[in-house]
NUGUZA-512657 format. One record per residue (C-alpha): residue in three letters; z, x, y. Coordinates in steps of 0.02 Angstrom, whole numbers, plus 32768, in hexadecimal, padded with zeros to 4 digits. Last residue first. Example, Ala and Ser with C-alpha at 12.3 -4.5 7.8 and 13.67 -1.06 7.14 Angstrom:
<atoms>
SER816582AC7FCB
ALA818682677F1F
</atoms>
This chain:
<atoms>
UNK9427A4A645FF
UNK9454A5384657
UNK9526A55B467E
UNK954DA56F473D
UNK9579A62F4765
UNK9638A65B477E
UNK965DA6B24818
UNK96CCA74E4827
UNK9624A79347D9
UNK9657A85F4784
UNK9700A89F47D4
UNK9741A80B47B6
UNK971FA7F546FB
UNK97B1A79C46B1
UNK9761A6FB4723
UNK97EAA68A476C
UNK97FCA5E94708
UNK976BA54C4728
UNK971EA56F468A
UNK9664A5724697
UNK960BA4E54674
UNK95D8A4AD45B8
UNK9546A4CF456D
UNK94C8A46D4537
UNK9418A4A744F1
UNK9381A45044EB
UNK9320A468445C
UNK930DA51243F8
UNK93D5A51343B0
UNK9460A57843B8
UNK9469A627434D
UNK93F5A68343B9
UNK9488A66C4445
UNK950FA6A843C8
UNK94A8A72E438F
UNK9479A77B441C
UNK9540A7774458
UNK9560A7D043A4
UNK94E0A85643D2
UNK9529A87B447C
UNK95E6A885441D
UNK959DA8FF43C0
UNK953CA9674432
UNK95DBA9674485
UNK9636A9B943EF
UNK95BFAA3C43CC
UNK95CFAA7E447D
UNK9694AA7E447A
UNK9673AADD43D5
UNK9610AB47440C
UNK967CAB7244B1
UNK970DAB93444A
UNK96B9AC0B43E1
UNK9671AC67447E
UNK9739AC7644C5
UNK9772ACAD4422
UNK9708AD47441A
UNK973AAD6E44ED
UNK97EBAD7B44C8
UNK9882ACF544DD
UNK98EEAD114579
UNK9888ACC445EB
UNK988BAC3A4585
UNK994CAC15458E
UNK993FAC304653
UNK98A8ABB94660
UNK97F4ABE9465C
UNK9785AB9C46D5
UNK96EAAB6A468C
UNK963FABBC4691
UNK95ACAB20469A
UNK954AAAEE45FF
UNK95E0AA8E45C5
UNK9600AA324646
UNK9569AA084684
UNK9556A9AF45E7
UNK9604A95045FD
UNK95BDA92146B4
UNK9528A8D8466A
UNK957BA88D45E3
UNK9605A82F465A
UNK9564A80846C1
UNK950BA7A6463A
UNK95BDA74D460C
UNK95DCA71B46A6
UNK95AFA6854696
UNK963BA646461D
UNK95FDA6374582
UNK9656A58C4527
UNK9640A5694464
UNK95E0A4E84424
UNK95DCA49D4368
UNK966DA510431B
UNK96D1A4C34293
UNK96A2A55C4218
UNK96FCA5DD4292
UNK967EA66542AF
UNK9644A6574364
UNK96E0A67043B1
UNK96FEA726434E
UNK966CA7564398
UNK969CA73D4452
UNK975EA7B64426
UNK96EFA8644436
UNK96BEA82444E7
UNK975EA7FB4538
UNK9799A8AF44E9
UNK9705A904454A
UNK9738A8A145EA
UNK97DBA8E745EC
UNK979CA99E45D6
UNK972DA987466B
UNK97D0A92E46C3
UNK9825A9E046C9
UNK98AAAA2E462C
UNK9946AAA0466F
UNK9950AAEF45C9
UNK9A1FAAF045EF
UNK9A19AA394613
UNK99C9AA05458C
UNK9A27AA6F450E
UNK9ACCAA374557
UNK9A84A98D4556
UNK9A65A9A34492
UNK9B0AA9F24480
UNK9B6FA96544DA
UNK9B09A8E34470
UNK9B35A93543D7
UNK9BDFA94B4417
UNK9BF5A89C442A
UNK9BA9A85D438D
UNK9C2BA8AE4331
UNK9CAEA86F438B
UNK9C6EA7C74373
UNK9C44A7E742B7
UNK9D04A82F429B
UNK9D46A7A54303
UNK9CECA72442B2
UNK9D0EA78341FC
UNK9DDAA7774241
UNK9DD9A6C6425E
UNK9D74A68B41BD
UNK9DE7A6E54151
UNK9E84A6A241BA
UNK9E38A5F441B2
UNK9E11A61440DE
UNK9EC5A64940CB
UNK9F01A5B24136
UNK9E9AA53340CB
UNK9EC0A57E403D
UNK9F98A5774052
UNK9F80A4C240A1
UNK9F25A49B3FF0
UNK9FA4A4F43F92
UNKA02CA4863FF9
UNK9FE0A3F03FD5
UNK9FB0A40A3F1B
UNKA076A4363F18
UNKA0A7A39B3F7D
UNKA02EA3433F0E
UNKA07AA37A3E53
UNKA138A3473EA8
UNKA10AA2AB3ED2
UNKA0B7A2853E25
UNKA133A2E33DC9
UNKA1C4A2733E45
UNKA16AA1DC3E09
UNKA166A1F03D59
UNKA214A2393D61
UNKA23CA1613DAE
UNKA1DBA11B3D49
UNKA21DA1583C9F
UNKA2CBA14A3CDF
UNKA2AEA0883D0F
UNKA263A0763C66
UNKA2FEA0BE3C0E
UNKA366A0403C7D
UNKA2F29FB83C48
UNKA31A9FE43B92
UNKA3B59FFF3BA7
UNKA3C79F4E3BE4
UNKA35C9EF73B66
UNKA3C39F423ADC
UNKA4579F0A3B43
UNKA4299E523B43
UNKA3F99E603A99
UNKA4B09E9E3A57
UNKA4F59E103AC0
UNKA4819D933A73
UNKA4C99DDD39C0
UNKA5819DD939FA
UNKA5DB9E803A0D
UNKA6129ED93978
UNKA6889F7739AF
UNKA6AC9FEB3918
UNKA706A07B38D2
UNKA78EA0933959
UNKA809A101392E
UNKA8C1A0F3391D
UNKA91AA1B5390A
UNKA9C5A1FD38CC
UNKAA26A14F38AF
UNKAAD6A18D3888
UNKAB36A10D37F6
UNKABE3A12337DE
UNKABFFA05C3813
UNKAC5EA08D38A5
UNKABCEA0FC38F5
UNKAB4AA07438D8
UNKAB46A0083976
UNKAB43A0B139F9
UNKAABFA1033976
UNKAA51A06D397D
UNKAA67A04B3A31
UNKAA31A0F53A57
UNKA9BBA0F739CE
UNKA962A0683A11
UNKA95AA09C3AD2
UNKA921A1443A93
UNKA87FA0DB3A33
UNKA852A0753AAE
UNKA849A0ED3B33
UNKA7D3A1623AA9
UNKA78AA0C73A88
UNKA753A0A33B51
UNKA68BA0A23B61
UNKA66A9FF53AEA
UNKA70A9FAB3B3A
UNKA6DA9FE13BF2
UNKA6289F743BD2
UNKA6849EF43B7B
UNKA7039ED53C15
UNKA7BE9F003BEB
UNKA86B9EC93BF7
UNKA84E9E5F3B4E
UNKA8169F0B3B02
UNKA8E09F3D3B14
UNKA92A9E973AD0
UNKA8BF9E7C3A5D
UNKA8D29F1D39F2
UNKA99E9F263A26
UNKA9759E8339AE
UNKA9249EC3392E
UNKA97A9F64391E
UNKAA0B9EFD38FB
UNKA9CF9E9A3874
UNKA98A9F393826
UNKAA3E9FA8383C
UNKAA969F1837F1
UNKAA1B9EF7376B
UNKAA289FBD3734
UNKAAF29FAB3749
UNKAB0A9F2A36CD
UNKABD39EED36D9
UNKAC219F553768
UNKACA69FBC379E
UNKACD19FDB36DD
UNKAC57A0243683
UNKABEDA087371B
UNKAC83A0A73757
UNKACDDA0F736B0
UNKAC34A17036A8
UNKAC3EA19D374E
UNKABA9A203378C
UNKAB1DA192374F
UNKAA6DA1BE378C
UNKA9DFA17537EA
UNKA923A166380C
UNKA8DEA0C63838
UNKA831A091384E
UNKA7E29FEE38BA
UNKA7679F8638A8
UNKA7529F303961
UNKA7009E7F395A
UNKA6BA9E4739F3
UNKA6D59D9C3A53
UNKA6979D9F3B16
UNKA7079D2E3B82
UNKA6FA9DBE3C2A
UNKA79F9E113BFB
UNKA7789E313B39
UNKA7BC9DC23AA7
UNKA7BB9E093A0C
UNKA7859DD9395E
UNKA7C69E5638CA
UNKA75F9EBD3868
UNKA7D99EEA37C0
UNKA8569F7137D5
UNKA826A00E377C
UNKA8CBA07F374C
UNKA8E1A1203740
UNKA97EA17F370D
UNKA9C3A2233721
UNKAA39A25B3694
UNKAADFA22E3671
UNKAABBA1B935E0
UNKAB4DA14735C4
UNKAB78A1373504
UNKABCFA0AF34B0
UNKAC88A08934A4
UNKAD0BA0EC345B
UNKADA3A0853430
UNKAE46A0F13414
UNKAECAA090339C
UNKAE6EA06D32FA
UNKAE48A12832F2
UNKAE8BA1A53373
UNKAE29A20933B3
UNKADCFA2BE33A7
UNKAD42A3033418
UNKACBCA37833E7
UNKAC2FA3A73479
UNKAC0DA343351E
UNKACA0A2F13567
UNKAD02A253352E
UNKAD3FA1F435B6
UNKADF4A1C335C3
UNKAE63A1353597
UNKAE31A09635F5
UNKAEA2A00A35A2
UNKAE769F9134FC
UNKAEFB9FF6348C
UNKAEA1A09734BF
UNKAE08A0883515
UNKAD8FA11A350B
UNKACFAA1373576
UNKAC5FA18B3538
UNKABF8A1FB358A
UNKAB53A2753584
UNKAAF3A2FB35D1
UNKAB01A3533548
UNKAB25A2EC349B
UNKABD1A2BB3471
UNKAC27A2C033B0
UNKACBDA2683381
UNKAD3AA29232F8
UNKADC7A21032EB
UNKAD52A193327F
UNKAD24A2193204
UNKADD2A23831E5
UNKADF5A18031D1
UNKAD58A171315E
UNKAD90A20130F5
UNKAE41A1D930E7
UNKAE15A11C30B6
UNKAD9DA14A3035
UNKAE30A1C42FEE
UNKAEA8A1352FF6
UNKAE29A0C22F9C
UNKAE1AA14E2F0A
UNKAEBDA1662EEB
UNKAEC8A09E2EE9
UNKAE55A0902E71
UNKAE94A1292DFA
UNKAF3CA0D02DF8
UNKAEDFA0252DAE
UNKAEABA0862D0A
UNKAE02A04B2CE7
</atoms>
């Protein structure tokens, strides 16, 4: 082979790989630094960039993008000598591509180490009980630190989050029995208020009844009292205004003899003496003219005979129901009992009551 056509051919090789070498070709949201004869240069932006080959160095990509990062659980110290492990998340993102490469070697186990240790030394300034309630403390005291630490290295640390706070096992029991007695406090203490509540209600609809059913009872006493009253006012108004005489006194002694006689419990009942007399009198009564009063007067003469009969019938009644009640004891010997001792309601017939016969 003829040796120019070699050496055309290497110099084209060369051309191509040189030209290809110059061209460079940057995603969004990407960098890459160049150094030029082993010093800084420039950063190559995102799009079509040109360099110079063999003397421009273009090294790797830095994303620009927001980062997360998940730190492994690490132990930590709390103020009252509990250990707990804390996992923790980091979100960042690089601002300055030539910081990030040149400030610092490996910024990812820079920004770990140190959130480690700003880690310990803000949960090491707190109890477990205010480091289980405090991440979103926690977490601005990180990023302030964070951000303050990172700023030279182009890095900005947008958010550190707590994912997880591990107590120790017998801790973890300890509360469990905690809460629970808590929750059982609760539970006792509503059950006790529904309780006290449920009988100051009872109470307070029994007080409620209770005065209902006094006023109810009140007013029908008043009602039946007042009632009763003007009954008895109109029945002595009635007296009163018939102007009745002891004749007509005697008659309604007599009418109420028969009713003593028929009580099933009855073995002896008392006849005062003058009982023969009352009936006598009572008798004459009747067969004798009596005075009209004013309200009588006033009546005519057909009502005046049918008052009369009746009057008649009704002491031939009350004669026949004292017959009885003496037939109705028996044939032997027979006890009665001595007069009462009370004034007579006869006094116009024997002022003196008569000794009872054996």
């Amino acid at each position: 082979m003829d040796p120019l056509l070699l050496v055309g051919i290497f110099v084209i090789l060369f051309v191509v790989f040189t030209v290809l070498k110059a061209v460079r070709i940057v995603p969004q949201a990407r960098a890459r630094n160049v150094e030029r004869l082993g010093r800084y240069h420039r950063t190559l932006k995102p799009g079509l960039n040109f360099v110079i080959p063999y003397v421009d160095r273009v090294y790797p990509m830095i994303d620009l993008r927001e980062q997360v990062v998940s730190f492994r659980p690490q132990p930590v110290i709390t103020e009252d000598n509990l250990v707990v492990e804390i996992d923790t998340v980091l979100y960042f993102q690089v601002t300055d591509p030539r910081a990030a490469a040149y400030e610092i070697a490996n910024y990812i186990q820079a920004v770990e180490q140190l959130t480690v240790t700003t880690l310990r030394n803000v949960v090491g300034s707190m109890d477990l009980e205010k480091t289980l309630t405090s991440r979103d403390t926690i977490n601005s005291q990180l990023r302030g630190v964070l951000d303050e630490a990172t700023g030279k290295w182009g890095i900005r640390v947008n958010r550190v989050e707590i994912k997880a706070i591990d107590p120790p096992k017998t801790i973890k029991d300890a509360m469990e029995k905690q809460m629970r007695a808590e929750r059982d406090k609760r539970a006792a203490i509503l059950t006790a208020e529904g309780q006290r509540q449920s009988q100051i209600l009872t109470a307070e609809g029994d007080k409620q009844s209770r005065i209902l059913r006094a006023e109810g009872s009140r007013a029908a006493a008043i009602l039946e009292a007042e009632g009763q009253s003007r009954a008895i006012d109109q029945v002595f108004q009635a007296v009163h205004r018939n102007d009745p005489d002891p004749k007509l006194l005697a008659y309604q002694y007599l009418q109420v003899l028969p009713q003593l006689a028929q009580g099933q419990g009855n073995t002896f009942w008392v006849i005062p003496s003058e009982v023969t007399s009352a009936l006598t009198g009572v008798s004459k009564a009747f067969t004798e003219a009596l005075p009209r009063s004013a309200a009588t007067r006033e009546e005519e003469a057909p009502e005046h005979s049918a008052a009369d009969e009746d009057a008649a019938r009704a002491a031939e009644a009350a004669a026949e129901a004292v017959a009885d009640a003496q037939e109705a004891e028996p044939k032997g010997p027979r006890q009665l009992t001595q007069a009462l001792q009370e004034p007579s309601p006869f006094p116009d017939l024997d002022p003196q009551p008569k000794e009872a016969e054996r």
